[in-house]
C-alpha positions in Angstrom: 125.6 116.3 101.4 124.2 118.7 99.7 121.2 118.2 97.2 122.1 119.7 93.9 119.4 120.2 91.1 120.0 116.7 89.7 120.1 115.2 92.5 116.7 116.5 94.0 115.0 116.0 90.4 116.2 111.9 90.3 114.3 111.8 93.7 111.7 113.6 92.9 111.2 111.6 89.4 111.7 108.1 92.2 109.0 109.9 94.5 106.0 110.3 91.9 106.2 106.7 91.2 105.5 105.9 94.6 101.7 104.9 94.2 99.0 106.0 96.3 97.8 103.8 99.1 102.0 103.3 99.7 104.6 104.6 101.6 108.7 104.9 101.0 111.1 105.7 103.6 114.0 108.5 102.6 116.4 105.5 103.3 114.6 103.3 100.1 114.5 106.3 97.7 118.5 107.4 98.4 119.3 103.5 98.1 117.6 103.6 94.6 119.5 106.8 93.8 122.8 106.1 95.2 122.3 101.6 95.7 123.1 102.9 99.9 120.7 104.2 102.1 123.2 106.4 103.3 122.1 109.5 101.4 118.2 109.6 103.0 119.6 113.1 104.7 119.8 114.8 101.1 116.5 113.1 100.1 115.1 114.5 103.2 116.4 117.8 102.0 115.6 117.3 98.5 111.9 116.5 99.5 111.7 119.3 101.2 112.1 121.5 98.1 109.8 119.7 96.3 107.5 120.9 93.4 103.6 120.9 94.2 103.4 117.6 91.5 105.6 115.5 94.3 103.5 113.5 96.7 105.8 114.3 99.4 103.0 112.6 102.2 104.1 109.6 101.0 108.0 109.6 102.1 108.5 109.1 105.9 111.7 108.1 108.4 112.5 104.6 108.6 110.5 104.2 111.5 107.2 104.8 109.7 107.1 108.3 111.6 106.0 111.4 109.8 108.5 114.2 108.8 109.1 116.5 112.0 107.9 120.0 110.9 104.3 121.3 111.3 103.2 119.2 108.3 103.5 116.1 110.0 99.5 116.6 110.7 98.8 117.0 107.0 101.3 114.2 106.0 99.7 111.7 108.4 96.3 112.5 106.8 96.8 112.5 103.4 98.3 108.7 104.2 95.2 108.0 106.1 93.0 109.1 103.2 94.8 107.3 100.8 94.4 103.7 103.0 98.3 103.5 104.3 97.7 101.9 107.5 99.3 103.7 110.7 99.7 102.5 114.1 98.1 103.2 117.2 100.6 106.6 117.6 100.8 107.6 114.1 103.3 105.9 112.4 103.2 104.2 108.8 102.7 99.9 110.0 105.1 99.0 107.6 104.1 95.2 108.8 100.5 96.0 107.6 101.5 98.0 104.5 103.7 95.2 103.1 107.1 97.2 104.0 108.1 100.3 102.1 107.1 100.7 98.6 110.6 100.4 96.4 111.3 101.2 92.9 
């Protein structure tokens, strides 16, 4: 599916709200969109055009694991900094962070 302009700007808008210290999965932010989680792939694409004024850190996979380019370092740090708890390998705790954050 293909991420058109209003598309990528609803989950962008559904992404700022997300606030720090939290975490959201792709799945939560494409069920808010669409009311399925079966759209996370065009969220994941849509995030990945992002403006600077997104905090993209705060989106990961389901599995609290960090997206899988070279920014997964940088991701898993800002997190860190902002007090989202990760497991022992990296991963948001989602059983420590009281689940993803949903709008």
């Amino acid at each position: 599916m293909a991420a058109d302009g209003g598309f990528s700007a609803a989950v962008w808008a559904l992404a700022r709200r997300v606030p720090p210290g939290r975490a959201t999965t792709y799945g939560t932010l494409a069920e808010a969109h669409y009311g399925v989680s079966r759209g996370a792939r065009g969220v994941g694409q849509a995030m990945a055009r992002c403006p600077g004024d997104v905090p993209w850190w705060r989106v990961v996979h389901a599995d609290g694991a960090m997206k899988g380019t070279p920014g997964a370092d940088e991701q898993r740090a800002r997190l860190a900094e902002e007090g989202v708890p990760l497991t022992s390998d990296g991963r948001v705790d989602w059983a420590r962070a009281g689940g993803p954050w949903s709008p």
